[in-house]
C-alpha positions in Angstrom: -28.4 -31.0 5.4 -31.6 -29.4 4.8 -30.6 -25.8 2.8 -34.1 -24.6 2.3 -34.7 -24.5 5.9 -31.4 -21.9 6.3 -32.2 -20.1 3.5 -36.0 -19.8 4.3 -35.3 -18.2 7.4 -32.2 -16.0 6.7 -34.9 -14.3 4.5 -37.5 -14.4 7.1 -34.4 -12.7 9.2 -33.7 -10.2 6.8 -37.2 -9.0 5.8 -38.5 -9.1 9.2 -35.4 -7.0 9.9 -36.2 -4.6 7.0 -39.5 -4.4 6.5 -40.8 -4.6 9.9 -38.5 -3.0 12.8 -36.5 -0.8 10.5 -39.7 0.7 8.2 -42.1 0.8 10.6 -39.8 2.1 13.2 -39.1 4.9 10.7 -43.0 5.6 9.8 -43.1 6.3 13.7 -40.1 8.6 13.8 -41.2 10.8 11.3 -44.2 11.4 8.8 -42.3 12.5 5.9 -42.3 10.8 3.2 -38.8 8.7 3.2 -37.4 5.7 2.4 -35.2 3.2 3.9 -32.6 4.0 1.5 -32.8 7.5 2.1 -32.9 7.6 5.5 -29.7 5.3 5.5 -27.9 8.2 3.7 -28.8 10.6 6.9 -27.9 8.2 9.2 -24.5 8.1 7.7 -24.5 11.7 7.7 -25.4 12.0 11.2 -21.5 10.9 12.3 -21.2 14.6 11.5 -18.8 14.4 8.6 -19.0 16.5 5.6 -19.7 14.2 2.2 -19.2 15.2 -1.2 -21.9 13.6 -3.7 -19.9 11.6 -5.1 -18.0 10.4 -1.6 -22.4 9.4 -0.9 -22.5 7.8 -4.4 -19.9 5.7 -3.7 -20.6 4.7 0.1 -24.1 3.9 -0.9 -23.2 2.1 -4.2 -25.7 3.9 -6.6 -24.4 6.6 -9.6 -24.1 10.1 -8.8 -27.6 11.1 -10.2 -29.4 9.0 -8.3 -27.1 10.1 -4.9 -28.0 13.9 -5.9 -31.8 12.8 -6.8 -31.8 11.5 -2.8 -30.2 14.6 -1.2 -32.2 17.1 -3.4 -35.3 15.2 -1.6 -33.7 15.5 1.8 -32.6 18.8 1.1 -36.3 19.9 -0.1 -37.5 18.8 3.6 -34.8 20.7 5.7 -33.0 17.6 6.6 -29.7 18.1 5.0 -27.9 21.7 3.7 -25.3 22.0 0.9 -22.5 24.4 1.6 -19.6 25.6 -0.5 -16.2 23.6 0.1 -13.7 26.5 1.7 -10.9 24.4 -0.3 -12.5 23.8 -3.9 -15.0 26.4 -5.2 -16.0 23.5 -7.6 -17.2 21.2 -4.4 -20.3 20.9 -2.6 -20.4 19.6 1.0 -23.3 18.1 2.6 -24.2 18.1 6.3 -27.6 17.5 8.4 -29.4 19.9 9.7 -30.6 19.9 13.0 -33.8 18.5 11.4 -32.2 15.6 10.3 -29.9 15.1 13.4 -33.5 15.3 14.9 -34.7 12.8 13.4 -32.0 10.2 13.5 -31.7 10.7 16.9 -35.7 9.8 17.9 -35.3 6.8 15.5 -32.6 5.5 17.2 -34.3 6.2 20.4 -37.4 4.5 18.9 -35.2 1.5 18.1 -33.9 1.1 21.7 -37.5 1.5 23.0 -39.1 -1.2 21.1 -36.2 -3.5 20.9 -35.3 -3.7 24.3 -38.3 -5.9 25.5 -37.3 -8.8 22.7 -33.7 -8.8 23.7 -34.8 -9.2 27.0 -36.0 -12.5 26.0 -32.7 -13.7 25.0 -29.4 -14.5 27.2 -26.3 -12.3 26.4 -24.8 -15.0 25.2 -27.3 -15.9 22.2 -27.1 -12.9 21.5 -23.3 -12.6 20.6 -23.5 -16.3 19.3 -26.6 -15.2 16.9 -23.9 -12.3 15.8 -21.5 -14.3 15.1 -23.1 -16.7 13.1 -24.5 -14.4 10.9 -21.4 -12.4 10.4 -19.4 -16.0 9.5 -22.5 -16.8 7.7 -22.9 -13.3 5.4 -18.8 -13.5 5.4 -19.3 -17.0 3.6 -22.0 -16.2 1.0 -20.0 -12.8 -0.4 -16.6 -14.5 -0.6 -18.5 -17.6 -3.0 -17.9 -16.7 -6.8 -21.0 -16.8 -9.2 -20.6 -18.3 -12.2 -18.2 -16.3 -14.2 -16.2 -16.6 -11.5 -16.4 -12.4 -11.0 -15.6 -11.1 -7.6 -17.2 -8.4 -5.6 -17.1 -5.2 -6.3 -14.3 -4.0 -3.4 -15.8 -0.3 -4.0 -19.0 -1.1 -2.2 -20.2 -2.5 0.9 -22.3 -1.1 3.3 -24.6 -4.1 3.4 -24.5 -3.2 7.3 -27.0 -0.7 6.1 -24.7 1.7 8.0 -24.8 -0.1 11.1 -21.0 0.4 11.2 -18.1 -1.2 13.0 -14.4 -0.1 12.8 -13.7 -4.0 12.8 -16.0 -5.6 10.0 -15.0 -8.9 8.7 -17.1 -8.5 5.8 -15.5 -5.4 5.0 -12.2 -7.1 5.3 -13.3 -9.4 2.8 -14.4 -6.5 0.3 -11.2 -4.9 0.6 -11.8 -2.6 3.6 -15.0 -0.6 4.9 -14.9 2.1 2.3 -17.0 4.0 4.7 -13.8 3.5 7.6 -11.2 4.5 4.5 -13.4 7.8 4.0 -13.7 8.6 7.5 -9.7 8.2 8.3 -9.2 10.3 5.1 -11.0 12.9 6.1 -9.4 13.0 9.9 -6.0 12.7 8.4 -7.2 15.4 6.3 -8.3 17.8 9.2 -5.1 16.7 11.2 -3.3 18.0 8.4 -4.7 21.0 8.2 -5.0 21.6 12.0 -1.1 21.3 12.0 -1.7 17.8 14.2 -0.6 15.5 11.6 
């Protein structure tokens, strides 16, 4: 079985994916000056929960300095407001602002625009089988131990780059979608303190 030819184009896959639709697509979105990384971090936002840093920090994988480094950007553009947490003085909450619910919004449009036309050129069907094979492919690769026979870090995933599903097979294999954990948390949460839970 010729490997190189798989792996050659899974990274022809992911870059093209990457670098081409999902950079450019945001260069037409918006001029400011953001990255993939942190747009990622408003797209997450834009489900219109209320994050802590440290719930971003550990949803996006990266230390809580470099998650406070990101939204001090965003926040220095108007995208994204920190407000007082009613319950703990100590807290910070994070939300978009219109802005960056703005912005989101005409990327995903942007996406659905462009990518519309080269779907077109594709039955249904290879679509879903092109899916599938990369989800049983991407499930394969992150449950194979390196070396030292260290597993995954069950803390992080997101590799979806927030492209989320409540029924992710790689986050099944991590442990759970720690984003899906944080989002029934915080509905159990407000259920509780609606008096519906």
């Amino acid at each position: 079985m010729n490997y190189n030819r798989l792996l050659r184009n899974s990274h022809i896959f992911a870059s093209t994916v990457r670098e081409i639709l999902e950079r450019h697509f945001l260069e037409e979105a918006s001029s400011l000056p953001l990255t993939i990384s942190q747009f990622y971090l408003l797209k997450l936002m834009s489900n219109n929960e209320l994050y802590q840093v440290g719930e971003i920090a550990e949803l996006l994988g990266v230390s809580n300095a470099a998650a406070s480094k990101n939204i001090d950007k965003l926040e220095g553009l108007d995208l994204v407001a920190r407000t007082p947490s009613e319950g703990d003085r100590r807290a910070t909450l994070l939300a978009l602002k219109p802005k960056g619910k703005r912005l989101v919004q005409a990327y995903e449009d942007l996406k659905s625009e462009r990518l519309s036309p080269i779907l077109e050129q594709f039955d249904p069907a290879e679509i879903e089988e092109l899916s599938r094979l990369l989800e049983k492919f991407s499930a394969e690769v992150l449950s194979f131990e390196g070396p030292a026979g260290e597993e995954l870090e069950n803390s992080y995933c997101l590799r979806c780059a927030v492209y989320l599903e409540r029924d992710c097979p790689v986050g099944d294999l991590l442990g759970g979608c720690p984003y899906n954990t944080l989002y029934e948390a915080h509905h159990q949460e407000h259920a509780i303190t609606e008096g519906t839970g």
